[in-house]
C-alpha positions in Angstrom: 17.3 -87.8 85.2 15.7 -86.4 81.9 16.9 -84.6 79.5 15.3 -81.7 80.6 16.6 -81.8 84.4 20.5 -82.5 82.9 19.9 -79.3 80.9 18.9 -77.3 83.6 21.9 -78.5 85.3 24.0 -77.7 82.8 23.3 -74.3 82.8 23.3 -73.9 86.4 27.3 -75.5 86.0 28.0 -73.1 83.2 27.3 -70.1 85.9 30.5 -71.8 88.3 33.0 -73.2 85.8 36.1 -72.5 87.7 37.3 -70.2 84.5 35.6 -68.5 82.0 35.8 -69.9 78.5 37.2 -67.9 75.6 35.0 -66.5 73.2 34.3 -68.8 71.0 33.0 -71.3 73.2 30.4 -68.8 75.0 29.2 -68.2 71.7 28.9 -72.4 70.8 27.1 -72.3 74.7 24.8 -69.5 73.5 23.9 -70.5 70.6 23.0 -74.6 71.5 21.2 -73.1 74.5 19.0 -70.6 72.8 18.7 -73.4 69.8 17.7 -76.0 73.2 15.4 -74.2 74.5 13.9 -72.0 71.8 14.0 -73.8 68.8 15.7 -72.4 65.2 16.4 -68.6 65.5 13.8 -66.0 65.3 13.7 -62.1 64.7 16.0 -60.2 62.8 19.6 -60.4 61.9 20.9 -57.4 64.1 23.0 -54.3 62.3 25.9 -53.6 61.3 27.2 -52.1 64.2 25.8 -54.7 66.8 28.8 -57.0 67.0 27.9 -59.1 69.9 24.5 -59.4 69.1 25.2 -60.0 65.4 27.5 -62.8 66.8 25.2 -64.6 68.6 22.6 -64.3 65.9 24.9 -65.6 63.3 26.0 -68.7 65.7 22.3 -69.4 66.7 21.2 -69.2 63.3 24.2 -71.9 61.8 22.2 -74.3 64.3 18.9 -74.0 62.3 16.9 -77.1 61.6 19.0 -79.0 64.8 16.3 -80.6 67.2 16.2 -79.3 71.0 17.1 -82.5 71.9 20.4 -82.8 69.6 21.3 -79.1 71.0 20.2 -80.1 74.6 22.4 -82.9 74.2 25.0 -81.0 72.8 25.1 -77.9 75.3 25.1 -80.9 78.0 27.9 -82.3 76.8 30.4 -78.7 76.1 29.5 -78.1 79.5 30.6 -81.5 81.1 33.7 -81.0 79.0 34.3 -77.6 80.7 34.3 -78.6 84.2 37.4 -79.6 85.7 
């Protein structure tokens, strides 16, 4: 199995974890996701009164300069560590 295809899978096991992680963690998820499969963060850091998107901007941006692969890897692995 590639990295690719255990990627894929990962995100398709994020959508059934039997409970929904706290906040904190769906950010990490977001964050090495978009860095997995977009690369280091692009358009503009959102207002002031965008929280949530601010948020994930923030947490994608911290990633910047990590490889797809590393944050592949890395999104593979929270996700193995959040199924029972």
């Amino acid at each position: 199995m590639t990295l690719q295809d255990q990627f894929a899978q990962a995100q398709a096991d994020s959508k059934t974890l039997s409970e929904r992680p706290d906040n904190m963690t769906m950010l990490k998820m977001y964050s090495l996701f978009k860095q997995g499969s977009s690369g280091d963060v692009q358009g503009e850091r959102p207002g002031m009164t965008d929280f949530v998107g601010r948020a994930k901007w923030d947490a994608w941006n911290e990633l910047k300069g990590t490889s797809q692969d590393d944050a592949q890897q890395q999104y593979i692995d929270l996700v193995e560590g959040l199924k029972d």
